[in-house]
N, C-alpha and C positions, 0 to 999 in steps of 0.2 A: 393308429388306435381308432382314429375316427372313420376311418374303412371298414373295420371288423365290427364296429357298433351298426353300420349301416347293411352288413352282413347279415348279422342276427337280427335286426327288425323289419326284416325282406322289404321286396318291392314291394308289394302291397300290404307292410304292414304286420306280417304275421307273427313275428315275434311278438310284438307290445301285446298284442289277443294273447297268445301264449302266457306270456309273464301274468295277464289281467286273470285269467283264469286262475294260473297257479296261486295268486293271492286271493281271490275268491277262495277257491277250496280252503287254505289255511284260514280264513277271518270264518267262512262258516264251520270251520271243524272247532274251533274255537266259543265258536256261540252256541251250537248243539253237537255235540258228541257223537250222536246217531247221524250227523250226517258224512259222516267220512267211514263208510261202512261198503261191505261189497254189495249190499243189495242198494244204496243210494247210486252207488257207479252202475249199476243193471238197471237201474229206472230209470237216471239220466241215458243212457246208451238207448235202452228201447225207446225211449220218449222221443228221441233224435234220429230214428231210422227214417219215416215218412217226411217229418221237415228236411233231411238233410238230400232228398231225391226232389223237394220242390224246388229246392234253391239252388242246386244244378241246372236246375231248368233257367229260374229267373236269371242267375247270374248271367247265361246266354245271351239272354235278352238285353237285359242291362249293359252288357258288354258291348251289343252290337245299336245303342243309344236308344233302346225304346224299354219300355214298364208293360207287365203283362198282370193283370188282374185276375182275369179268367182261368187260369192255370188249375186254380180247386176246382171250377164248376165242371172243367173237362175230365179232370180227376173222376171225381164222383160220378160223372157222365155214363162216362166207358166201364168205371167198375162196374155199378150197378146194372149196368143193361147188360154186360156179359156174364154177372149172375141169372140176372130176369130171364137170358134167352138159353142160357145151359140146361135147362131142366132139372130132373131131380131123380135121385137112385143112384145105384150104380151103373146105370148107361150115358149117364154125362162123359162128358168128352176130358180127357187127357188133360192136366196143367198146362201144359205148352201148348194147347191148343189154346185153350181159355186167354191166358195170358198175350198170342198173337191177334186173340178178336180185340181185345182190350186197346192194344200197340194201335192196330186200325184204325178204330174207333178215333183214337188220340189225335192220330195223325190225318184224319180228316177235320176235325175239328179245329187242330192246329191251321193247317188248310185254309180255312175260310178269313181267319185271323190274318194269316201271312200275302190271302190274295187283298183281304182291303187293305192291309197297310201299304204294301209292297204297288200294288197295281195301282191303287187309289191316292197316295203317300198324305193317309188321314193320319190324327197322332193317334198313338199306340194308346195310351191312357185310357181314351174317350172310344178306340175300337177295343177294346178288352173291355172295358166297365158295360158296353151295350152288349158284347157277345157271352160275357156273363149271364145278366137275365134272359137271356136267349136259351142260351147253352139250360141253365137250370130250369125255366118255366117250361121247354120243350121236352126234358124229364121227367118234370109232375105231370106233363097234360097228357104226351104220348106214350112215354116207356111203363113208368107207375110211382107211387106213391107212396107204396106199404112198404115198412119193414118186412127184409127178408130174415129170419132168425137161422135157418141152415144153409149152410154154403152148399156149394157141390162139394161131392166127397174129395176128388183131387185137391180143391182148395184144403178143406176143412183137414187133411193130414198133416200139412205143411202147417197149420196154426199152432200144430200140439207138438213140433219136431224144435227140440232147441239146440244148438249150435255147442250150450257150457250149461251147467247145473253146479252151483257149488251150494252144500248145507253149511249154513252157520248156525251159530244158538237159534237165531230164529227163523223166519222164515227161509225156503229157499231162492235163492238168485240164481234165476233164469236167464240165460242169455238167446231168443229166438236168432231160430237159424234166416231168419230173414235179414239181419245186418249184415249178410254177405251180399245181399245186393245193392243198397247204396253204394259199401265198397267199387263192388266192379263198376257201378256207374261212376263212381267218382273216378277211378283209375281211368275210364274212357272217355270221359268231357277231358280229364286233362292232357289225355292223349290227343285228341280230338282239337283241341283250342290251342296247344302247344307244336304237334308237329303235323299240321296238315292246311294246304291253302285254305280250305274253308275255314277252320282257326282263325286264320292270320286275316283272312278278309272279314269275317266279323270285327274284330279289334280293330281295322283301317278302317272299317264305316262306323263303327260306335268313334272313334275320331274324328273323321272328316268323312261327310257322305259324298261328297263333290272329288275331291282331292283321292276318298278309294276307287271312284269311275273312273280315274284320268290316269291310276295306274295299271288299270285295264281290270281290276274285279268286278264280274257280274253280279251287282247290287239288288236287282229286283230278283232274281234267283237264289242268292245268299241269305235272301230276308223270308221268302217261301221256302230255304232249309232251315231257318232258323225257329221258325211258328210251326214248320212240322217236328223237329227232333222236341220242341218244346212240348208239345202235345202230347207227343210218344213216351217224355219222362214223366210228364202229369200223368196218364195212363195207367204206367210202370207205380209210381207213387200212392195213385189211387186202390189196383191192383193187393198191393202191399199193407196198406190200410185196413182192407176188409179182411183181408185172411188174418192179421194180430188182433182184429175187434171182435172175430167170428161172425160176423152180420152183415148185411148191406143195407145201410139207410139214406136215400135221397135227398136228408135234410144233412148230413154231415157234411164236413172240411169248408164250404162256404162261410166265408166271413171271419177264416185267420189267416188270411194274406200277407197281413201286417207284421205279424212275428215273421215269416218267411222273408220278405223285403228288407225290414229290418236288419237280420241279421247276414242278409247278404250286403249289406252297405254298410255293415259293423265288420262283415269279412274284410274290405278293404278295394270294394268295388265302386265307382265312380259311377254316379248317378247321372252325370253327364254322358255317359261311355266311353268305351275305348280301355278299361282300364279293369281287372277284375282276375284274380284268382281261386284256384280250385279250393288250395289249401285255406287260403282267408275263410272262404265260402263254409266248409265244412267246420272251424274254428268257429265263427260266426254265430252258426246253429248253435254249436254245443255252450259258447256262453249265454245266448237266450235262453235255453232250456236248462243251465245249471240256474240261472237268476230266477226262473220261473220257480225252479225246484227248492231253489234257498229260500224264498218266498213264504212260497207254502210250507214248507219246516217250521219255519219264524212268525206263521199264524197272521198273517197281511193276508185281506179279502181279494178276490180273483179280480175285481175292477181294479184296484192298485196296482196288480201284476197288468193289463192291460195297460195301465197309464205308463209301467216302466218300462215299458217294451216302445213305446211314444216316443218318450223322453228321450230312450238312447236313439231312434231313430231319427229325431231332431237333430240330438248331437254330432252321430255321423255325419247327415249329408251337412250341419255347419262348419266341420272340418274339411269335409273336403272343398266346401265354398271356400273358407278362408284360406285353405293350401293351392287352391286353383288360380287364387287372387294372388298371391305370393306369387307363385310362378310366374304369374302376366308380368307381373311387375319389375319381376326380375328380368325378363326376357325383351320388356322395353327399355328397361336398362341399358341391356349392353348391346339392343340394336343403333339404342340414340349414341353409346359409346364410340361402335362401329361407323357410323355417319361422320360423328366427329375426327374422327382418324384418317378416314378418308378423303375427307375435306382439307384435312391439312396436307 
């Protein structure tokens, strides 16, 4: 019995998210009527397309033991300046072209991130919080400053193309065809983290940076894939963002980090490292953004919703302190056990 309870609450957790959500939904369907509606699950869903491509990214991070702040400012970065530099008509360039300047973009920026950490082994915090202001002041001084209010037309088709439309009494719920991308990126980190050495050597160095060198993983190369593919999904995310806002503005996604981190260490990913799933991950998002959205239904001011997104982030990473403690504890248990045994 107590295998199959340890089944359903996975390795990291994912059931108890699961069950928290499901009781969420009924206590808010219970408190407003309107919100267990198909257009509530289309807001929630769209509201979660962009977070749920950040926190793919962080979780990377997080997993291979280091916190990336910078993620939005490179977002925004790479959108905006492959608006600025697409021009305008219909002699812009292709989506897929747009969207490969964008990946670039990303994945240099990522780059610079990955050569100080990795080359330099500064901490991750304090080289993401400086290449932050970097990354964003280098935007307002050299790329630009203005709102852009038209996208390129390749963009701007894709903002009006939705994936589901259903009419109810009221309004209608849109479902954009843009939630097919988080998708496949979720399906490829998990790909990606689960069956490929670079996977498994992220997880061995967010554990032990010494102990994954001495099993022969290339740590300073693993941590420069790791700030690059991060980059690349900031990009992808930022990307994504403009085409559902229809606009590119240089002052956007900077400074909600904290819901994104949050709910990747409410996914069930160890702040420590070494520890982190896709599934957690994506769960994660979606109870920030259901809390955010019950929130607001229930007429609590946007600082409160701020504070709650805090609060649960305190919470997490003090469970996993105190489940971390547990383990030591137990583990010098039955090494002092072991001793004893042997000694006699």
């Amino acid at each position: 019995m107590s295998a199959r309870l340890l089944a359903l609450r996975g390795s990291n957790n994912e059931g108890v998210l699961a069950a928290v959500l499901v009781v969420l939904v009924i206590v808010m369907s219970a408190v407003s009527p309107s919100f267990f509606t198909v257009g509530t699950l289309a807001a929630v869903v769209r509201s979660s397309i962009v977070p749920v491509i950040f926190a793919l990214a962080v979780l990377i991070v997080i997993v291979s033991g280091g916190i990336d702040v910078s993620f939005a400012a490179i977002a925004i970065f790479a959108a905006y300046t492959t608006v600025k530099v697409s021009g305008r008509g219909e002699a812009t360039a292709p989506l897929i072209v747009l969207v490969l300047m964008a990946l670039a973009i990303g994945a240099v920026l990522g780059l610079v991130n990955g050569a100080l950490i990795a080359r330099f082994r500064l901490p991750t915090l304090i080289v993401t919080l400086g290449t932050q202001s970097v990354f964003k002041g280098a935007l307002l001084t050299y790329i630009g400053s203005r709102y852009i209010a038209d996208l390129p037309p390749s963009m701007d088709r894709f903002s009006k193309t939705n994936l589901l439309s259903v009419h109810t009494s009221g309004s209608p719920a849109n479902l954009s065809l843009m939630v097919v991308v988080p998708l496949a990126l979720a399906v490829f980190v998990w790909w990606l983290m689960r069956n490929t050495m670079f996977g498994r050597g992220v997880y061995a160095i967010g554990g032990d940076v010494e102990a994954a060198r001495r099993a022969g993983f290339r740590v300073v190369r693993s941590q420069l894939l790791v700030y690059v593919l991060v980059g690349m999904l900031a990009a992808a995310g930022g990307v994504v963002y403009v085409i559902l806002g229809r606009n590119a503005n240089p002052q956007d996604l900077v400074g909600g980090e904290l819901d994104i981190i949050a709910a990747v260490v409410l996914g069930g990913a160890s702040i420590f490292g070494g520890r982190g799933s896709v599934g957690g991950t994506v769960l994660g998002v979606l109870l920030v953004q259901l809390i955010n959205n019950s929130l607001l239904l229930v007429g609590v001011p946007a600082a409160w919703q701020r504070a709650a997104v805090g609060v649960l982030l305190v919470i997490g990473v003090g469970v996993q302190a105190a489940t971390a403690k547990r383990t030591n504890r137990r583990v010098l248990v039955y090494n002092t056990l072991d001793t004893v045994e042997v000694a006699r």
